[in-house]
BARO-424376 format. One line per 10 residues: for each residue z, x, y of C-alpha. Coordinates in nm, 3 decimals, decimal comma. Layout:
REM residues N
Z X Y; ...
***
This chain:
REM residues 94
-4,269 -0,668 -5,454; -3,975 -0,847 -5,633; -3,741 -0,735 -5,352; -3,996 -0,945 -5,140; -3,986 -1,223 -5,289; -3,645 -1,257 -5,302; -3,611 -1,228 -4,938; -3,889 -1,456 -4,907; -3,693 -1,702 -5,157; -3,330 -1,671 -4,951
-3,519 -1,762 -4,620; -3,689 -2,057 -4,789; -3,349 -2,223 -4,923; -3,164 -2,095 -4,574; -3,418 -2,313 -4,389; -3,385 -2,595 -4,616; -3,069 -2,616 -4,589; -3,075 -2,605 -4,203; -3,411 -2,903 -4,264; -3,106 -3,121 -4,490
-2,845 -3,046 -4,193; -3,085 -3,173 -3,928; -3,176 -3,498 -4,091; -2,783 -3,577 -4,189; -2,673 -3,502 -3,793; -2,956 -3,742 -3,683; -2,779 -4,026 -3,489; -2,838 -4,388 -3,617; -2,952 -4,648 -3,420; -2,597 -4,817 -3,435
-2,444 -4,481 -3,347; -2,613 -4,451 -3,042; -2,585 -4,823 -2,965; -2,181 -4,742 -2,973; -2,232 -4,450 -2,772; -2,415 -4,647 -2,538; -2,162 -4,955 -2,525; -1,887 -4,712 -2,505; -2,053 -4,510 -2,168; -2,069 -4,858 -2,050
-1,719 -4,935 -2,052; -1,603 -4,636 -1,939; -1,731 -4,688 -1,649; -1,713 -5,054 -1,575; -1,362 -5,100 -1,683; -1,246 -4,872 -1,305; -1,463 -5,101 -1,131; -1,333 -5,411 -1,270; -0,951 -5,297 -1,273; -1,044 -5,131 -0,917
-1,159 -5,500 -0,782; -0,912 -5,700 -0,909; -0,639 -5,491 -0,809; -0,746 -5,445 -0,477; -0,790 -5,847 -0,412; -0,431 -5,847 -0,541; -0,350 -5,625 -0,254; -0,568 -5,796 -0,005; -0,401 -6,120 -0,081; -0,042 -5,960 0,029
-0,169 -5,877 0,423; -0,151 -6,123 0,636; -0,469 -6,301 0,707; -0,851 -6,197 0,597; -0,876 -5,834 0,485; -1,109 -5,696 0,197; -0,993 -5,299 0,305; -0,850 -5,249 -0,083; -1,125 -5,412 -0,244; -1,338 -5,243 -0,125
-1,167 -4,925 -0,121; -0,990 -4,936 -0,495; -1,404 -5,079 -0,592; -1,512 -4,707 -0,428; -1,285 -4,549 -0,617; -1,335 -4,723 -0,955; -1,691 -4,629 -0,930; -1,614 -4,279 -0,889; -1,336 -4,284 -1,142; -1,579 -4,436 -1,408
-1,862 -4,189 -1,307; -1,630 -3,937 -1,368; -1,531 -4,072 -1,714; -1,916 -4,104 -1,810; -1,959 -3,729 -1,715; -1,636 -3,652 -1,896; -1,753 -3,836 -2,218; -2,114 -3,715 -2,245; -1,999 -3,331 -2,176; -1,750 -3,384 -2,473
-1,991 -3,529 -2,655; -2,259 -3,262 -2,599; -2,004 -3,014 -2,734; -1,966 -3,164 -3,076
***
């Protein structure tokens, strides 16, 4: 009987313990709003540096042309997508 509640006693504190864990790993509201703000950036910043970059070009050629903007825009977005997937997968491993 003593051996079984000794047993019973170890599982108790084990799962405690895991209980205390839980509630310390809980993100805060400002950690996720960092999070949040930081997936944002990641992949807005392409776009941006994508559409500024290619209007630089643009304004090089000879006449009207929006071919880089639009095509360094295309591949911000996928750039940034890339970084979001990139930052949540690393983020899911911690």
């Amino acid at each position: 009987m003593e051996k079984n509640d000794k047993a019973l006693q170890k599982r108790v504190k084990r799962q405690a313990g895991r209980m205390k864990q839980a509630e310390n790993d809980r993100p805060t509201l400002m950690g996720q709003t960092v999070y949040l703000g930081t997936l944002g950036l990641v992949f807005v910043l392409p776009v941006i540096g994508g559409a500024y970059l290619g209007r630089w070009f643009d304004s090089l050629a000879a006449g009207y042309s929006v071919r880089w903007t639009l095509s360094l825009i295309f591949l911000g977005l996928v750039i940034g997508a890339i970084n979001v997937y990139l930052l949540i997968r690393e983020h899911d491993h911690e």
